[in-house]
N, C-alpha and C positions, 0 to 999 in steps of 0.2 A: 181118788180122782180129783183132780181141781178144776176140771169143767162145771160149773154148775146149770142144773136141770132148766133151761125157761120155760120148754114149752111140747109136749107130747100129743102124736098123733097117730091113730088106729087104720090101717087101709082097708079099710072097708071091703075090697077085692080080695087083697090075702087072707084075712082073717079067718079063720075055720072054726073057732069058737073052742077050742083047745082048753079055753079059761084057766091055761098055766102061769097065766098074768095075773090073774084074780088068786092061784095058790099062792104066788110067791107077795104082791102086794091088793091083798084087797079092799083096801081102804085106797085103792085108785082107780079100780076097775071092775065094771059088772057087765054081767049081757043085758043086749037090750031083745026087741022081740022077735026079733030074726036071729037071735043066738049070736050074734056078732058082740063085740068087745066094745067097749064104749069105756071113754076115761071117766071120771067122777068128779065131783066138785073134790076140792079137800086134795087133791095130787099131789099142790104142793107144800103141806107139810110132810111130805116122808123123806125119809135121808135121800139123797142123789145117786146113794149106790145100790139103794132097793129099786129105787128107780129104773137105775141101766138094769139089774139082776131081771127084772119083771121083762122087762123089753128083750134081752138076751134068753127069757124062757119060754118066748114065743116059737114054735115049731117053723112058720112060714115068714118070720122076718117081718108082722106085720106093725110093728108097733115102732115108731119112728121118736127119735128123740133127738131135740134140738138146744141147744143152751147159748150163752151172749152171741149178740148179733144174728142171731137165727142159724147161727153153721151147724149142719148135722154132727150128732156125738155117735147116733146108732142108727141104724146098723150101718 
């Protein structure tokens, strides 16, 4: 991928708490107290393709990913 990662975001609405984001990168993502997905300090040291991987193994799309200039990469 040569987009690089700048900036990720969780919707709050979609989310179901699936925490298939937290299997695939958890050093970017945990639940908070409503079971919802919440990003982490620390996101961006993981590679750019654990990245998109985590955000593509969210069930309802809820995980948003944006890189230069703020243009959506995902979904």
């Amino acid at each position: 991928m040569a987009e690089k990662v700048k900036k990720i975001e969780v919707d709050r609405e979609l989310c179901i708490g699936a925490a298939s984001c937290i299997g695939v990168a958890p050093e970017a993502y945990e639940l908070d107290e409503e079971n919802i997905a919440i990003v982490k300090n620390g996101w961006e040291k993981l590679p750019d393709e654990t990245l998109i991987a985590s955000a593509e193994s969210c069930p309802t799309k809820a995980i948003f990913v944006y890189g230069e200039n703020n243009e959506q990469i995902y979904p």
